[in-house]
N, C-alpha and C positions, 0 to 999 in steps of 0.2 A: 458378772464376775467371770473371771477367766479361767479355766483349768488349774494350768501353770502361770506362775509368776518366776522370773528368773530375774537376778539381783548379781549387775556387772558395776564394781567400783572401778572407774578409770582415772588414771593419774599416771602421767609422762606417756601414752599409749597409742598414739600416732602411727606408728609405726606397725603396729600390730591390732589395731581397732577394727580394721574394715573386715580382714580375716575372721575378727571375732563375732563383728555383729551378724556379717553374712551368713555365718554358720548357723545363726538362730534365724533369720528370717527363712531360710532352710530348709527348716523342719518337716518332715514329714507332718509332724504333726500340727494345726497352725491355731488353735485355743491356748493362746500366749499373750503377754506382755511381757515385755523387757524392759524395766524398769535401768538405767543409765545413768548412775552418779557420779558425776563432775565432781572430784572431790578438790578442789582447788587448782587444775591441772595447766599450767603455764605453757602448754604445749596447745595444739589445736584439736584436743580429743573430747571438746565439750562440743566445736563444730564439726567435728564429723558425726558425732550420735546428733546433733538437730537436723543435719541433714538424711539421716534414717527415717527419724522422727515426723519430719515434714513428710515424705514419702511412703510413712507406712506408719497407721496411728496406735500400731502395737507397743510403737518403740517409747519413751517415756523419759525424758532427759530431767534429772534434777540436780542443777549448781549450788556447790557449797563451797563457805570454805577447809581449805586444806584442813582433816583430822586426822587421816592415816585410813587406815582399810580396813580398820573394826568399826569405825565412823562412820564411814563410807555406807558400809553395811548396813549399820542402824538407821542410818537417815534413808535409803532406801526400803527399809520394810516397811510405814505404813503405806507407802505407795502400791505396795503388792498384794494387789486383794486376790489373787489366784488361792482353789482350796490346797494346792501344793508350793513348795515354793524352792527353787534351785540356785545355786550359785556359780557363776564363773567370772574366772578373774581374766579381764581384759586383754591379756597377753597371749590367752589361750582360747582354745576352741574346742569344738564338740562335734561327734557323729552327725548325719543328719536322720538319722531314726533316735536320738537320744531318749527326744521327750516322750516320741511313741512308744517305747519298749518301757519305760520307766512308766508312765502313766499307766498304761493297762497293766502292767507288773501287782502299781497299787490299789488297780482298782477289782482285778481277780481276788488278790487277799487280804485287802482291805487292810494295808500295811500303813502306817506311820512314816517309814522307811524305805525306800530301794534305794540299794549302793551298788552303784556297779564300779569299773575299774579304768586306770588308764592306760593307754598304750606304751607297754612298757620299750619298746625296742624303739620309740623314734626319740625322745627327748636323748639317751644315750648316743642314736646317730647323729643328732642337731650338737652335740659339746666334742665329741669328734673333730666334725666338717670345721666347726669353728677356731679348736685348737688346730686344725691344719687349714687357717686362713680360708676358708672354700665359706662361699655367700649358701645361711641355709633362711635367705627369706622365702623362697618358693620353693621351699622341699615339702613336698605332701605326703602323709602317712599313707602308706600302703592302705591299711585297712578299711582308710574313709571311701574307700569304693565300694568297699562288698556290703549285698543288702541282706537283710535277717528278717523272716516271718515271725512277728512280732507276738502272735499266738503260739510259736511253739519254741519261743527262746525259754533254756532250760533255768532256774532259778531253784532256791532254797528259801522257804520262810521260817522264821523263828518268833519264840517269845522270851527267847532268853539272849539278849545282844551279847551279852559277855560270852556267851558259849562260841561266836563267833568271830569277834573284834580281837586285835591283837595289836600291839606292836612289836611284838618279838620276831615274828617269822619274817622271812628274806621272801617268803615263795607264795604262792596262790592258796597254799592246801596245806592242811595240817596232816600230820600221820594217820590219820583215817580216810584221807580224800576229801576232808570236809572243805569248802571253798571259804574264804576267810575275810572278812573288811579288812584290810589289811591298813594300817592306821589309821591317823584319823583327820585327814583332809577334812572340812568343810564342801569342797567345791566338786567331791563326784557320790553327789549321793539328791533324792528328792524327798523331800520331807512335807509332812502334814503341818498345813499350815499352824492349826491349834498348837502343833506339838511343842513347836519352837518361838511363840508369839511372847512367852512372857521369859526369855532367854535371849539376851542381848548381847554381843562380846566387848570382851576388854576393851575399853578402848586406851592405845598407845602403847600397845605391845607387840612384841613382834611372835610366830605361832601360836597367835590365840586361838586355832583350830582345836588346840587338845584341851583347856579347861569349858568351851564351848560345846565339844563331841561328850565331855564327860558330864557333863549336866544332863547333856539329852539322854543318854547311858542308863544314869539314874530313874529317872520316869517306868524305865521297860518297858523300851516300844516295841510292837511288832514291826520285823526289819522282815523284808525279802533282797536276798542278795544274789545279783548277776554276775556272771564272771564274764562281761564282755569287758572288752576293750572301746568306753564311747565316748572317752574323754582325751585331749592332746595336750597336752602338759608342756611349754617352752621354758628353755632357759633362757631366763632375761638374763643376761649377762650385765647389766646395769643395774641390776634391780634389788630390790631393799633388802633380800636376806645375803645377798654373795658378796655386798658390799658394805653391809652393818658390819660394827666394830663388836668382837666378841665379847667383850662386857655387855653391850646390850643386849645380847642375843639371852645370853646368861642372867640377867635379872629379867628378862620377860620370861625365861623359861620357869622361872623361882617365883614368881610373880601367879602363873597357870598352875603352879603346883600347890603353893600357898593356899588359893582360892578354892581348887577343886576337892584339895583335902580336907579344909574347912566343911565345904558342902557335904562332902559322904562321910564326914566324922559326925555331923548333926542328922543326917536321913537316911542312910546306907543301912541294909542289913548287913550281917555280917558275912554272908555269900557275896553281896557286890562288894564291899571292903576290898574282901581279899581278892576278888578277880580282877578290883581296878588296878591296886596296889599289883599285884603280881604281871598286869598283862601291860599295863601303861604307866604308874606312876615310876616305879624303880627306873627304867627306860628316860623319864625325863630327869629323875635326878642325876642319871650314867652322864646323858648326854649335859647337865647343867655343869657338873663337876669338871669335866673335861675341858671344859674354859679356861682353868683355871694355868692348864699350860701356856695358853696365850697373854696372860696378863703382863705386862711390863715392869709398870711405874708401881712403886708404892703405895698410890690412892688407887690404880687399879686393882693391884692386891686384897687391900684393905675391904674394897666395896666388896670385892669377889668374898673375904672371909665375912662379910657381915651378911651375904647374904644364905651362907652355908648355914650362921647361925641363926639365922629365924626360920630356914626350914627346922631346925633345930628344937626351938622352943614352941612352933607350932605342935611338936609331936611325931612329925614326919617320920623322925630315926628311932619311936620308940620299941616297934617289935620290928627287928629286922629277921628276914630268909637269911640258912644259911648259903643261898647262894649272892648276897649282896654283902654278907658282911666284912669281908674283906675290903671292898669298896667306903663303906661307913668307915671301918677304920682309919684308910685314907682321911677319910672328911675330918675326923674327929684331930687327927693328928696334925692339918691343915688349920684346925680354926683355935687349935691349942685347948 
């Protein structure tokens, strides 16, 4: 069995696949497989991962058909028998000390979790360059050069994830300096294989990262969190969230909240309730609601209040902060 297992769904990704794969054969670190799902992909990105594959028997090519990227996902984990296991999505890529810094991270503190972060300043230069016509296929992050001693990159462990996960904050640190997971991506974090084996994601939604992060949440794992920068983040400009229609976006989001709230209404104490509710859940309904300017038609309307009302009946609106309730009010006055 391998160390690490990393789990790449690819679909339309030609274009950006070679960058990706070569960043993992890369690695400093090289006790890997890269598990590569074809998830129905009509472009030539199922032949360029066989052609990895042929070449280096790390690599692991498995064809499906089309289900979307929680699909993807799933159909790739029994294939990842690594005791860790990471994700990245096809269009992006990673440091080349990723896996070293993250592996010895989990194996000093015997973590569940290392999250580290992504490069915030280059996906901003890449929607720039773009909006001013300028080609950013071979623009390289600065920082994928510089190298870090992998023993004395500085970290935080915890046993309490809530004490550090957020989605509120814009910044790295909270008002004590404490360093933060700063939402809740899926794809810049390493996890214990155990941890996430019986945790599957939605499949046919779109940000299933958050009712997925919030399962794991619930467990209380031990997280050690890096604040490096080891992950490169692109914007696809063609790609399924810039170019989904807001209703969909909006019932997948109502769809993660529905689900997640179920789960910590039946197992959650009441310290994780409120820390999820206060640091992520209100956060997803802000952002669900706000759809709501985008709706058009009538049956867009319609779908949009029906699905206001089953956060509704789920419970969701029943003890609100007062710093959302303004918000509620909205909602309530929306769905009559």
């Amino acid at each position: 069995m391998p160390s690490i297992s990393i789990i790449i769904p690819m679909y339309n990704v030609e274009k950006y696949l070679r960058r990706c794969l070569d960043s993992v054969q890369n690695q400093t670190f090289t006790d890997w497989t890269a598990i590569c799902v074809d998830d129905g992909s009509p472009d030539n990105s199922g032949k360029i991962a066989e052609e990895y594959a042929a070449r280096d028997k790390r690599f692991i090519v498995v064809h499906k058909e089309n289900g979307g990227l929680s699909d993807a996902r799933n159909a790739g984990f029994p294939y990842a028998k690594g005791k860790y296991i990471m994700y990245l999505d096809s269009d992006d890529f990673i440091h080349p000390q990723t896996m070293e810094i993250a592996y010895k991270a989990a194996q000093k503190n015997r973590s569940d979790i290392v999250s580290f972060t992504y490069d915030r300043f280059y996906r901003p230069q890449l929607m720039v360059m773009h909006k001013l016509g300028m080609n950013t296929d071979d623009v390289a992050p600065f920082g994928i050069r510089k190298e870090y001693n992998a023993d004395k990159v500085k970290s935080r462990t915890t046993n309490d994830v809530f004490d550090y996960a957020t989605e509120s904050a814009h910044n790295m640190f909270n008002l004590n300096r404490r360093w933060l997971i700063k939402h809740c991506q899926v794809w810049k974090n390493l996890y214990r294989r155990d941890l996430i084996s019986d945790t599957p994601f939605i499949k046919g939604i779109l940000f299933e990262d958050f009712p997925w992060w919030s399962a794991l949440m619930l467990k209380s794992p031990k997280v050690t969190v890096i604040n490096l920068p080891l992950y490169y983040y692109i914007p696809n400009f063609g790609g399924i969230v810039l170019s989904a229609k807001q209703l969909r976006i909006m019932q997948s989001l109502c769809t993660g909240i529905k689900t997640a709230y179920a789960l910590y209404k039946e197992r959650a104490t009441d310290y994780q309730m409120t820390q999820w509710q206060d640091k992520f859940m209100w956060y997803f309904v802000k952002w669900a609601f706000r759809k709501v300017k985008y709706m058009k038609t009538s049956e867009e309307i319609n779908a949009a209040r029906n699905e206001m009302i089953a956060l509704r009946d789920v419970g969701v609106f029943d003890v609100v902060p007062n710093k959302w309730y303004k918000m509620v009010s909205k909602i309530y006055n929306f769905i009559g």
